[in-house]
Structures are given as structure tokens and as C-alpha cells.
N, C-alpha and C positions, 0 to 999 in steps of 0.2 A: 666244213659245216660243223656247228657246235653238237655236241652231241649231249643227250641227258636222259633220265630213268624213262622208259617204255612208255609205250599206252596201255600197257597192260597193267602196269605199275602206277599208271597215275589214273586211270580208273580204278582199282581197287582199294584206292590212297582215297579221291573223292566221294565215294561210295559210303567209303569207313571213318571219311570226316564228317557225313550227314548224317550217318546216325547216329556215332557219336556227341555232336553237339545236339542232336534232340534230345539222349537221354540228360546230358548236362542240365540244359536247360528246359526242361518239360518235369525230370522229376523232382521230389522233395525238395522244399527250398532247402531246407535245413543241412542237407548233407550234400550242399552246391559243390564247396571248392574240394571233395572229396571225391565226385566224379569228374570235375575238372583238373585234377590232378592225373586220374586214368585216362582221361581221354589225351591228358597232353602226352603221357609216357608209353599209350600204345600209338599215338600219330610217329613220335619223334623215333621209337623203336622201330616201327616200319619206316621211314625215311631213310635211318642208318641203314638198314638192313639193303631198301631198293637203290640209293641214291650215291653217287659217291662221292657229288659234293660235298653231299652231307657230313658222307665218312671222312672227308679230307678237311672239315673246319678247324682252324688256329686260332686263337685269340692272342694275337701279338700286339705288342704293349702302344704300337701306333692306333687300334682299333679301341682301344679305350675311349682315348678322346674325342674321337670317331664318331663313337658308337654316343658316348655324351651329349657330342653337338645335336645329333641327330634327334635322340629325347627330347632334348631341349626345344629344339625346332617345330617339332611336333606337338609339344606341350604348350608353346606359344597360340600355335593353330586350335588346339582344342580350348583356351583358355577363351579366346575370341569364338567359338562355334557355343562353347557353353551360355554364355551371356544371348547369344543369339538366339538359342535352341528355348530356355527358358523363358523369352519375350514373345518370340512370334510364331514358335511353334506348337500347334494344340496336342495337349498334354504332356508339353518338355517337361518344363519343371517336375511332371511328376514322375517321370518318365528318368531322367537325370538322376531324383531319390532312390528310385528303385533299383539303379545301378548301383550309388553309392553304397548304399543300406546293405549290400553282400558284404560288406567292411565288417558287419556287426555281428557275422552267423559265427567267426573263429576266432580265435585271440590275434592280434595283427604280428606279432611276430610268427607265428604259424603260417599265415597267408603269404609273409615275405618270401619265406624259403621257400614254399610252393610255390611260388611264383619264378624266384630267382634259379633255383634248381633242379625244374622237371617246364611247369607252364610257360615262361617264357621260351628258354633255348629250343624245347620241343615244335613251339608253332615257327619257327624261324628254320629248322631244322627240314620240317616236314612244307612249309607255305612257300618259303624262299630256295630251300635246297630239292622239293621231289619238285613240288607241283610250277613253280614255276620255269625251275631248269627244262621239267621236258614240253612247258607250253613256249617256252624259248625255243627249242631245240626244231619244234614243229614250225611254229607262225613267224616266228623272227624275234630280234629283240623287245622291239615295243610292243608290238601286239601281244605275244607273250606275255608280258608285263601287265598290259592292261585286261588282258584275259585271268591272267591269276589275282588282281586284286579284286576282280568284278568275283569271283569263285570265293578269295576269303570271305567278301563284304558280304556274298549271297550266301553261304551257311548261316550266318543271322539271321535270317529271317526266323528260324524256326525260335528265335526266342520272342516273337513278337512283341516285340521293342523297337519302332520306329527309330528312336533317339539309338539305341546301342547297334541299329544297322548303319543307320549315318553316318555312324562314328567307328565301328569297324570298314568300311568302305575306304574312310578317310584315311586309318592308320595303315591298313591296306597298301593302298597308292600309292603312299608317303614311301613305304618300307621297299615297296615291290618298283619306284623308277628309282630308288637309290641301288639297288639289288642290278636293274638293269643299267644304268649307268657306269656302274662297276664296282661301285662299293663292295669289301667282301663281306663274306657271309658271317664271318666273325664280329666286326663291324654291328652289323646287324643284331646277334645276339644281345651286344651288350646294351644299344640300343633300346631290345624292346623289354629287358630284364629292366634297364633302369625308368623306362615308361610305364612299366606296369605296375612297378614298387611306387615309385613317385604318384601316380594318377589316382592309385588305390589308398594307398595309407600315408603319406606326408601333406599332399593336395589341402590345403585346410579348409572343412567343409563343416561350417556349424549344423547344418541340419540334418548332417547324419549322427550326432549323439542324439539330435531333439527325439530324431524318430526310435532311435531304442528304445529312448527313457517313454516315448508314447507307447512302444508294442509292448515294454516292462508292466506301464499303467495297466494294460489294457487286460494282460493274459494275468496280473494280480486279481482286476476287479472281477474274471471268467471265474478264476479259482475262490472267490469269493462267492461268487452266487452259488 
């Protein structure tokens, strides 16, 4: 029988990832990717600490490509969901901006490293390595699987963002039957390190400089009256 972190350990993991993403996403926009940095390095620090997948991940130079293809894959799927999500569903598009437009709160090389060396490895650490090893360890492979992407997807909510629950669900899934199929957890990392760099700041998106240069006008014209 596969064995993985407690229920004591993954209740206390699930507990400390909700309200951790509330304060992320509920306080100041301004100082977003600064709590999203803590919340990634206190998830990914408890993961190490309960998990020992966790503790046991390698990035061996087969998981590169791996982990590449995998972005890639996922980034084709969102590429098609975004066109989607902006036509038929009410308030995507705007909804789409308001994810993008976090691009504009740091300088983008800032959000990279955040990204690359705390927010990514940490959610793959803590979603693939605690939470889903011990709903493996409990329900089985798949169910497991599909219990831990339904748990990353459902900590979104509290950003109330239709479009960024969809879309965590999505990337979710994606991460969590590769995880259960066997992909290793290395694999994974580089994956969602190269997903989130790509999605956030290469992704070519004209209307996230429109909308700076709009809130620039806007907080000019306030300090004007």
C-alpha cells in the first residue's frame, strides 16, 4: 500500500492553504506577489518538513524536457480556453485582464524569480508532494488525483474570479493525472516554474500595457484634482 504524509498533516496543510490564499488574494492589490511569495514559502516549507516526497525531489536532466513538454501542453490548452473564456463567457474578458494586469504591480524580472524560486517549486512541493500523496495514499490513485486537483481548483474560489477558478481547476488536473500517472515530481516542478514564467510575462498580451497606461491616466488625473 502506498504510503504518504498523515491526515493530520494534510489537514493542517489544507487548512493553512485557505487561509493563506485569502490573505493573498483579499488583501492590498498592491503588495499581491509579496504575499504570494509567503504564502508559497510557508506552504512549500511545511510540505518539506511533513512530506517526504517532497524531501526526496531531484530534478534530473531527463525531467527538463519533461517538465517543458508538459507547459507546453498546458499552455496550448489555455491558449484555446482563453479565446473561449473571452467570447462566451460573462465577464471573461474582463476577468482574463484582471489576472493579466498582476504583471504590472512589480517589475517583471522580480515576479520571474518569484515565481521560479519560491511560487512555483513551493505549489508542486506542497499540491503534488503533501496533499496529493496522502489523498493517494488514502482513496487510490485516481481518486486521489482527482480529489487533490478538485482542493487546488477549490482554494480559488476565495479570489472570486470565475475565469482564475477555471483556470486553476484546469492547470490542477493537468499537473495532478500527470503526477498520478507517474510523472515525477521533479518533472512537475519544472513544468509549473516554466508555466508560470511563460503565462505571466512572455505570453504576448497587448492589453495589459493598455490597462497600466489607463490606471497611470487615471491616478495622474486623481492627483490632479
Amino acid at each position: 500500500m502506498r504510503r504518504g504524509p498523515g491526515s493530520i498533516a494534510l489537514g493542517l496543510g489544507l487548512t493553512g492553504a485557505l487561509v493563506a490564499f485569502t490573505a493573498t488574494f483579499q488583501g492590498p492589490r498592491s503588495r499581491f506577489w509579496q504575499r504570494m511569495t509567503f504564502t508559497g514559502a510557508g506552504l512549500g516549507s511545511f510540505a518539506l518538513l511533513a512530506s517526504r516526497p517532497s524531501r526526496a525531489v531531484r530534478i534530473r536532466p531527463i525531467d527538463i524536457p519533461l517538465g517543458l513538454a508538459s507547459a507546453g501542453a498546458l499552455y496550448v490548452t489555455f491558449a484555446v480556453g482563453d479565446r473561449f473564456a473571452r467570447r462566451f463567457v460573462p465577464g471573461g474578458d474582463r476577468e482574463i485582464r484582471e489576472i493579466y494586469a498582476l504583471r504590472t504591480l512589480r517589475p517583471r524580472e522580480e515576479i520571474a524569480a518569484r515565481l521560479a524560486f519560491v511560487v512555483g517549486p513551493a505549489e508542486e512541493l506542497f499540491w503534488r508532494g503533501l496533499v496529493q500523496e496522502a489523498l493517494m495514499a488514502r482513496f487510490g490513485r485516481w481518486r486521489g488525483a482527482a480529489l487533490a486537483a478538485g482542493a487546488y481548483g477549490g482554494v480559488h474560489v476565495v479570489t472570486g474570479n470565475f475565469t482564475l477558478l477555471g483556470a486553476a481547476g484546469v492547470a490542477g488536473a493537468h499537473w495532478c493525472a500527470l503526477y498520478a500517472a507517474g510523472v515525477p515530481l521533479g518533472a512537475l516542478v519544472v513544468s509549473h516554474v516554466a508555466w508560470d514564467v511563460w503565462i505571466f510575462l512572455v505570453q504576448p498580451t497587448g492589453e495589459v500595457e493598455r490597462l497600466a497606461m489607463q490606471r497611470n491616466r487615471e491616478s495622474g488625473g486623481s492627483q490632479r484634482r
